[in-house]
C-alpha positions in Angstrom: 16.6 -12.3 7.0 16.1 -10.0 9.9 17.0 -11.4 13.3 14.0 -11.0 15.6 14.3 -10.9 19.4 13.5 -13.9 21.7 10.6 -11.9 22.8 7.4 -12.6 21.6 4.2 -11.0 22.1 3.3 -13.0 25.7 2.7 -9.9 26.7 -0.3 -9.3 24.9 -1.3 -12.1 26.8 -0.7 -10.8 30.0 -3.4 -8.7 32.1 -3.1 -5.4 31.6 -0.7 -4.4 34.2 2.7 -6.0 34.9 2.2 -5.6 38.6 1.1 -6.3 41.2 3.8 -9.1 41.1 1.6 -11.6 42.8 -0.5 -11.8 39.5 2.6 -11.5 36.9 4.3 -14.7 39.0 0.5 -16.8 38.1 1.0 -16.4 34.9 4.8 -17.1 34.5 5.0 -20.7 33.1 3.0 -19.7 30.2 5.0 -16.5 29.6 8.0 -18.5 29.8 7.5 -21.1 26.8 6.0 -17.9 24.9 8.8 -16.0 25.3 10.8 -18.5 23.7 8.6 -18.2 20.5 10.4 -17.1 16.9 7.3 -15.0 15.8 5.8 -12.0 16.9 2.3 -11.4 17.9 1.5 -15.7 17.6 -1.1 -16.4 20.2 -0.4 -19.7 22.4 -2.2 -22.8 20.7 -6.2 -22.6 21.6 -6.6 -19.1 22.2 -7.2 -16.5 19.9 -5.0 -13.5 18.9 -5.2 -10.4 20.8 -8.3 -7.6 19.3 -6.2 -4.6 17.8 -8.7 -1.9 17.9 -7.0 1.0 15.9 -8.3 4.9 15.6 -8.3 7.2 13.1 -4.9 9.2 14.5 -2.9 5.5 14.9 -1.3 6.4 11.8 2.1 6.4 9.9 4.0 9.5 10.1 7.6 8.8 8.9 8.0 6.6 5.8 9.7 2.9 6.2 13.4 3.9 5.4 15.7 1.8 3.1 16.8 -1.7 5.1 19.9 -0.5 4.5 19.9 2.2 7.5 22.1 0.3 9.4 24.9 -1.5 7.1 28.7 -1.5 7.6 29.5 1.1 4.9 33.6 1.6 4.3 32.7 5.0 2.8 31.5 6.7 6.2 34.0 7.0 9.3 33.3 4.5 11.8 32.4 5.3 15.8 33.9 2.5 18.8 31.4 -0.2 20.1 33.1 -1.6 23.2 31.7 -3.7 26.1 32.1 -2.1 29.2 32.1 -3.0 33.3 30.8 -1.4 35.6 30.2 -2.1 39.3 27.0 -1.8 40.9 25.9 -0.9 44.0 22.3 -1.4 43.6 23.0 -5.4 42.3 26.2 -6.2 44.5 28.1 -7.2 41.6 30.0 -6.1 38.4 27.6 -5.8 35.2 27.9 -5.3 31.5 26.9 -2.8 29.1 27.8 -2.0 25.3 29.2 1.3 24.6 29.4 3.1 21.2 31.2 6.4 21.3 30.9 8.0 17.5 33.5 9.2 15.1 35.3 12.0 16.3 34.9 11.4 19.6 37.8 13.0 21.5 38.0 14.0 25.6 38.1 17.6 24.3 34.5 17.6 24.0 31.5 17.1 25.5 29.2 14.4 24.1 25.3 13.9 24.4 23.9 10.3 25.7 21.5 7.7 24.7 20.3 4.7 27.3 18.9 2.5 24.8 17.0 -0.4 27.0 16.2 -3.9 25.6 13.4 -6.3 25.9 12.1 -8.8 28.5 14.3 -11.8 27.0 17.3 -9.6 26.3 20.5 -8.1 27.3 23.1 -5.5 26.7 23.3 -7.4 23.1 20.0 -7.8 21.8 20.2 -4.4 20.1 22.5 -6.1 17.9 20.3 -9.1 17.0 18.1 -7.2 14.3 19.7 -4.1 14.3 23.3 -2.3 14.4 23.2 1.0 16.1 26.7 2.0 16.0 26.8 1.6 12.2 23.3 3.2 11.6 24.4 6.2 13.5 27.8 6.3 11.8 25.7 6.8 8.5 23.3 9.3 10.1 26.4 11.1 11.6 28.1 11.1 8.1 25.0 12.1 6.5 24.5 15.2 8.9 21.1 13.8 10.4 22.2 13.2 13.5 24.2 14.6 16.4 27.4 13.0 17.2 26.3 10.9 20.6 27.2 8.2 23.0 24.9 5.0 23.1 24.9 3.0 26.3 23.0 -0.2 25.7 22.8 -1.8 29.4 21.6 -4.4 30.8 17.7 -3.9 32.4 18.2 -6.9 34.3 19.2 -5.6 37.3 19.9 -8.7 39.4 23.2 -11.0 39.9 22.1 -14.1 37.1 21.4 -10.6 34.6 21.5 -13.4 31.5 17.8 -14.2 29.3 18.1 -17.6 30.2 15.6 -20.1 31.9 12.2 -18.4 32.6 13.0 -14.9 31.2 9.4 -13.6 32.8 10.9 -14.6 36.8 12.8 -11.6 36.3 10.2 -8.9 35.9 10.8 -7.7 39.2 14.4 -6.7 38.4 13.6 -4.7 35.6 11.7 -2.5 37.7 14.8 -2.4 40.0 16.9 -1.1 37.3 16.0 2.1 37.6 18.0 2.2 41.0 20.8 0.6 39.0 20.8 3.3 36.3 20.4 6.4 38.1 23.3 5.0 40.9 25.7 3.1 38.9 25.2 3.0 35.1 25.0 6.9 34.5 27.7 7.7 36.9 30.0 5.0 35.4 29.5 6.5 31.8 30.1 9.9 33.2 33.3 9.0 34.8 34.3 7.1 31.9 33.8 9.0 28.9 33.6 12.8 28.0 30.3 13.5 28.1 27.8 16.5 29.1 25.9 16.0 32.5 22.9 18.7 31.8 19.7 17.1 31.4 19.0 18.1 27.5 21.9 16.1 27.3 20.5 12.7 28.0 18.2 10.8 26.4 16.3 7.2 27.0 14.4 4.6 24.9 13.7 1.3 24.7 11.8 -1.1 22.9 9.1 -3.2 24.9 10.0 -3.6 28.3 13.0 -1.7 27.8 10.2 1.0 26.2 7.9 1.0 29.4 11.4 1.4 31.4 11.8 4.7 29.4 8.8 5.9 30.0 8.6 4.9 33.6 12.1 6.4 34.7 12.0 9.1 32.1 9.0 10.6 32.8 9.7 10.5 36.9 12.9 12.1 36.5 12.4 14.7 33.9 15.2 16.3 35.8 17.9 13.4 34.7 16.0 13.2 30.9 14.5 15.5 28.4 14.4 13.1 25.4 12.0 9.8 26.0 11.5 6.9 24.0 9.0 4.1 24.0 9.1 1.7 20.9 5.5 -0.4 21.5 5.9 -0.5 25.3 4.8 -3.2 27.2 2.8 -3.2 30.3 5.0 -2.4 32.9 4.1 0.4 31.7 3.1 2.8 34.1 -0.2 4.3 34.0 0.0 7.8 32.3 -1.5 9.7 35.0 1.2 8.7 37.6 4.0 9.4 35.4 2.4 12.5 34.4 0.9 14.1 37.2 1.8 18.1 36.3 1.1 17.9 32.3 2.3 22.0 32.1 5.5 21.1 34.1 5.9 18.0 31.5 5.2 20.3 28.3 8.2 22.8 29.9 10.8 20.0 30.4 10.7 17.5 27.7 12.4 18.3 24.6 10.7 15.0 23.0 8.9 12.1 23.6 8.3 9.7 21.0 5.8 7.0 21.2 5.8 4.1 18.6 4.1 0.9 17.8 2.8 -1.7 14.9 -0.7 -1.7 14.0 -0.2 -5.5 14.0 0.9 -5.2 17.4 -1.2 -7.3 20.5 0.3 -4.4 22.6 -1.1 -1.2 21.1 -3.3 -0.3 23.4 -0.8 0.2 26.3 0.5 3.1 23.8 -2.9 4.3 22.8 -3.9 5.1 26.2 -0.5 6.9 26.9 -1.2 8.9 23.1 -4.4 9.9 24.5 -3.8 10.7 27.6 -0.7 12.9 26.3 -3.4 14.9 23.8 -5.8 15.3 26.3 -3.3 17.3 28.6 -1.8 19.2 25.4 1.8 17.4 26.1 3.8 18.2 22.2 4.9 14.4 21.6 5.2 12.2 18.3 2.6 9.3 17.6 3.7 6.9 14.8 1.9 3.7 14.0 3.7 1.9 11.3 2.3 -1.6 9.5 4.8 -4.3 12.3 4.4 -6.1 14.7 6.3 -6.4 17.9 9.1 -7.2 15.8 12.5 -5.8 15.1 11.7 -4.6 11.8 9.7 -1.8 13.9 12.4 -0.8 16.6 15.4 -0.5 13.8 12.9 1.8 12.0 11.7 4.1 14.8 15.0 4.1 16.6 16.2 5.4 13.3 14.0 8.4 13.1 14.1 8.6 17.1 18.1 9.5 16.9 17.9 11.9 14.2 15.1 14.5 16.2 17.3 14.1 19.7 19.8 16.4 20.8 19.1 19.2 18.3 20.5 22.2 18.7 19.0 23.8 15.5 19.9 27.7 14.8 16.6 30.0 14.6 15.8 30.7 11.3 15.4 34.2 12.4 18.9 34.7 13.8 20.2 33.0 10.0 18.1 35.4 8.2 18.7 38.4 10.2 19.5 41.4 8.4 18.5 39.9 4.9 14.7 39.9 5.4 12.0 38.6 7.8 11.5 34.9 7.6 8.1 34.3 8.7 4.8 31.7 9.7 1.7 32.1 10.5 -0.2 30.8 13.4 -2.9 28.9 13.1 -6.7 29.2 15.4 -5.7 26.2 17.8 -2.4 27.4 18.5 -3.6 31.2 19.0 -6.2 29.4 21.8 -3.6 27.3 23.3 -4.4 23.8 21.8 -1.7 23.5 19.2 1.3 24.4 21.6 4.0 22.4 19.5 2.9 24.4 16.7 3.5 27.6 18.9 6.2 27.1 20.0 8.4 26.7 16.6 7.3 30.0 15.8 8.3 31.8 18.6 12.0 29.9 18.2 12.4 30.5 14.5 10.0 33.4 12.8 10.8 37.1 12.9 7.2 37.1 11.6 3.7 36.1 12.8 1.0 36.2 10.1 -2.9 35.0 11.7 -3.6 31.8 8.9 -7.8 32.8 9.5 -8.6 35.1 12.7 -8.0 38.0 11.2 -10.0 37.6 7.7 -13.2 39.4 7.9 -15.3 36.9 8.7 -13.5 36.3 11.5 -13.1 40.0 13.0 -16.3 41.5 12.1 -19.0 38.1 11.5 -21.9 40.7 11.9 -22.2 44.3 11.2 -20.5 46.0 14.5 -19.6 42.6 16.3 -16.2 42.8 16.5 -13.9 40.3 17.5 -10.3 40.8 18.3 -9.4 38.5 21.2 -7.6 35.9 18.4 -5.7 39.1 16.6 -5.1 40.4 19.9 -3.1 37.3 20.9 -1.0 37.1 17.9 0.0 40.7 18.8 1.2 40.0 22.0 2.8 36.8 20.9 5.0 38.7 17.8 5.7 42.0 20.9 6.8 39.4 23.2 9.1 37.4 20.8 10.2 40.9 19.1 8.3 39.3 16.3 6.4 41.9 13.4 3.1 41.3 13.2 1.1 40.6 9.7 -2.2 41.6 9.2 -4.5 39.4 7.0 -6.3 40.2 5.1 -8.5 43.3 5.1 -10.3 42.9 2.0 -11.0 39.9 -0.3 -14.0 37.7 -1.8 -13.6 35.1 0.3 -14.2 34.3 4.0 -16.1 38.0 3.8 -20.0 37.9 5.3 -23.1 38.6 2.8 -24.1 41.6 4.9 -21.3 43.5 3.6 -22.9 43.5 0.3 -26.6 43.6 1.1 -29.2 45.4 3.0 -31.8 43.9 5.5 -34.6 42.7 2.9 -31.5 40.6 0.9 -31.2 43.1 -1.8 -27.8 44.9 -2.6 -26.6 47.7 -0.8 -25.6 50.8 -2.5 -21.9 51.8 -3.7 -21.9 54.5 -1.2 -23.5 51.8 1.9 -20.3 49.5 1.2 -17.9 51.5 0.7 -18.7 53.2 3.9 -18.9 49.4 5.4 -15.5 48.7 4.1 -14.1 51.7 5.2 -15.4 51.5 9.2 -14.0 47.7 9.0 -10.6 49.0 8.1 -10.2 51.6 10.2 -11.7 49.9 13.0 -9.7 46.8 12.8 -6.2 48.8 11.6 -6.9 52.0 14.0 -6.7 49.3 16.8 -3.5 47.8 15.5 -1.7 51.3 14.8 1.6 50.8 15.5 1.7 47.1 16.6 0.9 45.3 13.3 3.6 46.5 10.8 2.5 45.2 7.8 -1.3 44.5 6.2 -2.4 42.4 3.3 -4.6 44.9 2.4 -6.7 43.8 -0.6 -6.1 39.9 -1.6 -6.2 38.3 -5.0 -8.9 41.0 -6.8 -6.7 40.2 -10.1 -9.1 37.6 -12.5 -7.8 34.4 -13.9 -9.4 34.5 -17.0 -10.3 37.3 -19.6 -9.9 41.4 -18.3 -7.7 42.6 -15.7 -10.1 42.2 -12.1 -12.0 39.6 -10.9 -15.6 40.0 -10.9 -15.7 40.2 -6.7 -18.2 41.2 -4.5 -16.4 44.3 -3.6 -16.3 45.0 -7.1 -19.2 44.9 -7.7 -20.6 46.5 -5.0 -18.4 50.0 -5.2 -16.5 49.3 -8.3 -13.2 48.6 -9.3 -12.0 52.0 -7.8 -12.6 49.6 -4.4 -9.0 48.8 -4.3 -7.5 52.3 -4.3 -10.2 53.3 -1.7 -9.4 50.2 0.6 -5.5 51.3 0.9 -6.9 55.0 1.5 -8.9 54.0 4.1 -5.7 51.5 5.6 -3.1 54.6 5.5 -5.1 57.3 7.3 -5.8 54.7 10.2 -1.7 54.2 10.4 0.4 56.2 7.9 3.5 54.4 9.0 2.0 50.5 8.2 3.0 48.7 4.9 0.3 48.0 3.0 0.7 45.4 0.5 -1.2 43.9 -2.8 -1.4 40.4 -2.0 -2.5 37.6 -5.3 -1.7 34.5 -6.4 0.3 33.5 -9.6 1.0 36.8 -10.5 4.7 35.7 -10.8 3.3 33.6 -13.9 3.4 35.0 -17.6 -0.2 34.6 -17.8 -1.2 36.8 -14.7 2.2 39.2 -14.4 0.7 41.7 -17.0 -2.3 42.1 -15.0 -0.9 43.1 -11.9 1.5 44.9 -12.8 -1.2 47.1 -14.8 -3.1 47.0 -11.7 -0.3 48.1 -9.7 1.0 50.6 -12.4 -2.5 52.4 -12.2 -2.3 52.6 -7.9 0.9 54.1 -8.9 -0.2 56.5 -10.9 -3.3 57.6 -8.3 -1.0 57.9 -5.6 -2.6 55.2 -3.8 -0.2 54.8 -0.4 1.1 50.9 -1.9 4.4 49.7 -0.7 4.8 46.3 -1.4 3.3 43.5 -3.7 2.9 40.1 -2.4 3.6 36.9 -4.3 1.6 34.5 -2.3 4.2 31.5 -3.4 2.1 28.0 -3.3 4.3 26.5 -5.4 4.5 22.8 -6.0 7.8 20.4 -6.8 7.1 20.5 -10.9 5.6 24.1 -11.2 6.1 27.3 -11.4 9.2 27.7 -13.4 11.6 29.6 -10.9 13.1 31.7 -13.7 9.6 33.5 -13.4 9.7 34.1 -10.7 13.3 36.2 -10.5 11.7 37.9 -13.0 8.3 39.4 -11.5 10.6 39.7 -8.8 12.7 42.2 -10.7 9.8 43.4 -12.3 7.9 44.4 -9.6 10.8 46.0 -7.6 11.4 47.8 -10.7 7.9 49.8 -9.6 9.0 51.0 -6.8 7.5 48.3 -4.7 9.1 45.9 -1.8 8.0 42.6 -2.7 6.9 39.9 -0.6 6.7 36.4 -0.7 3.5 35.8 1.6 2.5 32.2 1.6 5.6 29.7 0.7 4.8 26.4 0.5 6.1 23.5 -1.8 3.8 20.6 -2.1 4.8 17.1 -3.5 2.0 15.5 -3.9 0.2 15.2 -7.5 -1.6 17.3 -8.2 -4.4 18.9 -11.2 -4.4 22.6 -9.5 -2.4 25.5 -9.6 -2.2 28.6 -6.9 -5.0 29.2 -4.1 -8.4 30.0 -5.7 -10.8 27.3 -3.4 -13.7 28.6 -5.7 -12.2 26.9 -8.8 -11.5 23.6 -7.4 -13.5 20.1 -8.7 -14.3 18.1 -6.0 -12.7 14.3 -6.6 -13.4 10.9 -6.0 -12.5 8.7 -3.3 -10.0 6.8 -6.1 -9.2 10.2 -7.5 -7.6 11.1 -4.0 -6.0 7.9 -3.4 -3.6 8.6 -6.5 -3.3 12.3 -5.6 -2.0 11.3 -1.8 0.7 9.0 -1.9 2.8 9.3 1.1 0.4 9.0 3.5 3.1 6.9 5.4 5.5 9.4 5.4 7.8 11.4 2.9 10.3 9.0 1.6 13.9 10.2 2.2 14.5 10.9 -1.7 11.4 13.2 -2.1 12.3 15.0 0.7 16.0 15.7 -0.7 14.4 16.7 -3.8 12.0 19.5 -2.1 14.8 20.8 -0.1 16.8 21.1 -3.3 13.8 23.1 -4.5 13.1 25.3 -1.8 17.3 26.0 -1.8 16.6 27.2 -5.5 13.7 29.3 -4.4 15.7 30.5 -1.7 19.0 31.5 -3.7 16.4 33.9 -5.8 15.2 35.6 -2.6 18.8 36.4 -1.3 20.0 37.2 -4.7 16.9 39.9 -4.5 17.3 40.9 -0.7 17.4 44.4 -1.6 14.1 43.9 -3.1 12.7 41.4 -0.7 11.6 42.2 2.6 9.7 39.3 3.6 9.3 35.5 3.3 6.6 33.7 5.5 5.5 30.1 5.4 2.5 29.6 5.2 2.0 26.8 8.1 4.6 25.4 10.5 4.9 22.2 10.6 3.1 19.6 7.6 0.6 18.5 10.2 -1.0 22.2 10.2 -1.0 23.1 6.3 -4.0 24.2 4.5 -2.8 21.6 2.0 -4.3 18.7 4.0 -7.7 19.8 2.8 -7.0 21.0 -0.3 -8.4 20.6 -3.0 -10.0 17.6 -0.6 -9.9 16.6 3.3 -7.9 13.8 4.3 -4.8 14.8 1.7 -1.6 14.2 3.4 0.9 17.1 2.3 4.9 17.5 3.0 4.9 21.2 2.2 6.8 22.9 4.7 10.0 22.8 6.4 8.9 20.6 9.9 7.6 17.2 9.5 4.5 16.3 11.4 6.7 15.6 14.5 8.1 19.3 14.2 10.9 18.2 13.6 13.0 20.0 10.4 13.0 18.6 7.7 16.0 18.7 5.1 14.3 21.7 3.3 14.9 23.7 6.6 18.8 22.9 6.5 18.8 23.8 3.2 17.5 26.9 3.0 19.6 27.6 6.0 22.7 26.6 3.7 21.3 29.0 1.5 21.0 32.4 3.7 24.7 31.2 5.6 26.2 31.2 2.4 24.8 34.7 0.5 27.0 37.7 0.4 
């Protein structure tokens, strides 16, 4: 049975605010006998339990791991917990700490640190009441999810008589006073003690409860000592956000992470869901993850679990590991084009050799009314992808979807002549690629005209309205506004038996006109059971076989269940509340073992494309991180999809260090 921590959930008792001190010391004698209490979140006897008020983002992100994250396993090398001394200046006397320094640790090399802070009735121990760092990090270590680090587990305490004994609450005040104790005595101890880096992305702090507030109090006011934060359902010493956060654009630059956590059973929520909010509100990048504990031990092991494994990275671009096989692209989504999705932002710009607009480029988007252009969206993914050194994707020029009505018809409803849309298509491209000459590289130029069922095109719009010479004329019209862009065929499923013929009749015909093609692209939304990845080598070799470059244009590999195959929205059956409960699964996170299984697939997926890099000359994901997939809402809103290589918190997942694997290990 988990230990739990001599610290109950008096706080939610308290008033809002630790301080002023005047009011914490009125309510003492009460926190005192509470404090003593063996189960979280119990009100005292007479009063009711604290109102939890929960919203619709207080939700899990990262699966409850095994219980076994932090057992003594003989087959993983072990790291050093010692106790340490240290004399301090601040308390006039010599304190205590615990220490773990990982496997491998050796004064040849510089090592990262974690200040990992306890709660109001603990010490430099309580840590290891219901949890054991040192051997839940040795596993991570072993299991190449974390980075080798120091933990320092101090004592918050910071006054002579540090132990949790007597009333535990008297000693609020001192807690507050630690942060003169750890910035003077504890980090320079550590730093004259062991081998470890002194830059700021070096250091990290977190805490649960009190210890959490402490993080968040003397890591957000000296952003210049921390750049990874950690508040496990802080309590309210907290400080308000706006005081620790009075220059959000200098916060976004500095911190590498902050991670906020609590239980949705937890009195003390709301100290965290003002600090969520307020974080959103200012557009500061930072991880939100409500799990189903209380103010209970079961919650800290768990989120100080995933906390160690996203601090300290030092990931390699995807861009610089695929360099010189193909472009490894992403696409950017609206929000993060106007500045409201900046996490998403700014893992393109570190890893993608490839910027692809998800929407503002379609043709509802550019042109909404005959001769209303609007390019401010496509102008900003431009000068993102020049300033990153970063091609730029065009998408889409023409397709059946997301294209206005007025297109096709004429002022009284009716449809326009061959000769009024094909001169309408034509002025759209030229507008929108003239524009672009020379900046964006490569254009989707005609999207998924191939039909699912019976004959060879689908029965579009654009079809209809000029005929199925439309296609050839749209790649005419593409080359004479920039005879040096790729222009690419761009479908779904036509890496699959079914569909293959087609296009590559289709494509055999362009061939034969002369139509300026150069690439096909193989959209790729490909799911854990389906398609067979033998196929898919072979339209690969098939296609390059024409002449062609192919292109895979919108990789992503879902995991949930599912009753569709490819991208066509028009297709879709809408479902039941019930149906979409069994078709979403994970809303609590990916568990570890499905994760290892899509990274496994997206390795196969990626061995084909390096086997093929001759052939290749593009793969782009379609999203960034799982958060911003198209996935989410489809077939239905509210679906909570794993399909790409960062987690929700950006954070990659094992899919990412796979596929890097992959590309490090191709000749």
């Amino acid at each position: 049975m988990m230990k739990k921590s001599i610290f109950a959930t008096s706080f939610s008792d308290w008033l809002p605010n630790i301080l002023p001190i005047a009011v914490t010391l009125a309510i003492l004698p009460l926190c005192a006998t509470l404090a003593r209490a063996q189960e979280p979140n119990r009100p005292p006897a007479g009063r009711p339990a604290p109102q939890i008020m929960l919203n619709p983002e207080d939700i899990q992100i990262f699966a409850d791991p095994k219980t076994t994250i932090d057992a003594n396993r003989p087959d993983v090398p072990h790291g050093k917990l010692e106790l340490v001394e240290y004399d301090s200046k601040t308390v006039g006397t010599r304190r205590k700490m615990m220490v773990y320094t990982p496997p491998g640790y050796s004064k040849n090399k510089k090592f990262p640190v974690l200040y990992l802070l306890h709660g109001i009735g603990g010490d430099e121990n309580e840590w290891g009441r219901f949890a054991n760092p040192n051997w839940m990090l040795d596993n991570l270590i072993a299991a190449g999810k974390a980075t080798p680090m120091i933990i320092v587990m101090p004592n918050g305490r910071a006054q002579k008589n540090d132990r949790a004994e007597g009333n535990v609450f008297a000693s609020a005040p001192a807690f507050a006073m630690f942060e003169q104790d750890l910035l003077k005595d504890v980090i320079p101890a550590i730093e004259s003690r062991y081998s470890v880096s002194k830059s700021r992305e070096d250091r990290a702090i977190a805490g649960l409860s009190m210890g959490g507030g402490q993080s968040l109090n003397f890591g957000l006011q000296h952003l210049d000592t921390f750049a990874w934060i950690g508040g496990f359902s802080s309590a309210p010493n907290t400080k308000a956000p706006e005081e620790l956060v009075p220059d959000p654009n200098a916060a976004q630059e500095k911190i590498k992470l902050l991670y906020l956590s609590c239980g949705n059973k937890d009195g003390l929520i709301g100290i965290s869901q003002k600090m969520h909010a307020f974080l959103k509100e200012k557009e500061i990048s930072h991880i939100w993850n409500v799990d189903s504990y209380g103010h209970d031990g079961t919650h800290w092991k768990n989120n100080l679990y995933y906390f160690t494994q996203r601090i300290f990275m030092k990931t390699t671009p995807l861009k610089s590991v695929f360099q010189g096989k193909f472009l490894i692209g992403g696409t950017l989504s609206i929000a993060a084009l106007d500045g409201k999705n900046p996490a998403e932002l700014n893992l393109a710009q570190t890893h993608f050799s490839a910027l692809t607009p998800e929407n503002s480029m379609k043709p509802d988007a550019i042109q909404p009314s005959e001769g209303n252009f609007t390019f401010e969206r496509a102008d900003r993914l431009v000068e993102i992808a020049q300033k990153n050194g970063a091609t730029a994707i065009g998408h889409c020029l023409v397709w059946h979807s997301q294209t206005p009505r007025w297109f096709f018809q004429g002022a009284n409803g009716q449809p326009v002549t061959r000769e009024v849309a094909l001169e309408r298509m034509r002025k759209h491209i030229s507008t929108v690629v003239g524009r672009y000459k020379g900046k964006i590289k490569q254009w989707d130029v005609v999207n998924e005209a191939i039909n699912d069922g019976p004959g060879v095109l689908r029965d579009s719009p654009w079809r209809r309205a000029i005929g199925d010479d439309y296609i050839a004329e749209a790649f005419r019209a593409a080359h004479a506004a920039d005879p040096k862009a790729i222009l690419i065929y761009n479908d779904y499923n036509i890496e699959l038996g079914y569909k293959r013929p087609k296009a590559i009749e289709l494509l055999k015909s362009l061939i034969a006109q002369k139509v300026p093609i150069n690439a096909v692209g193989i959209q790729g939304h490909w799911r854990m059971d389906n398609p067979d990845l033998t196929e898919v080598e072979t339209a690969i070799k098939e296609f390059g076989a024409l002449g062609l470059k192919v292109m895979i244009t919108e990789l992503d590999m879902g995991v949930l269940p599912s009753r569709y195959q490819g991208a066509d929205i028009s297709t879709i059956e809408r479902m039941t509340p019930e149906q979409v409960s069994v078709m979403n699964p994970y809303t609590k996170g990916l568990p570890e073992t499905v994760a290892e299984q899509q990274a496994e697939r997206y390795r196969q997926a990626f061995d084909i494309f390096l086997r093929h890099k001759e052939v290749i000359g593009r793969v782009t994901l379609w999203g960034v991180r799982d958060s911003d997939s198209w996935l989410n809402n489809f077939p239905v809103r509210g679906r909570t999809e794993h399909a790409l290589l960062f987690d929700r918190s950006g954070a990659p997942k094992p899919a990412f260090f796979s596929i890097q694997k992959a590309a490090a290990s191709a000749k």
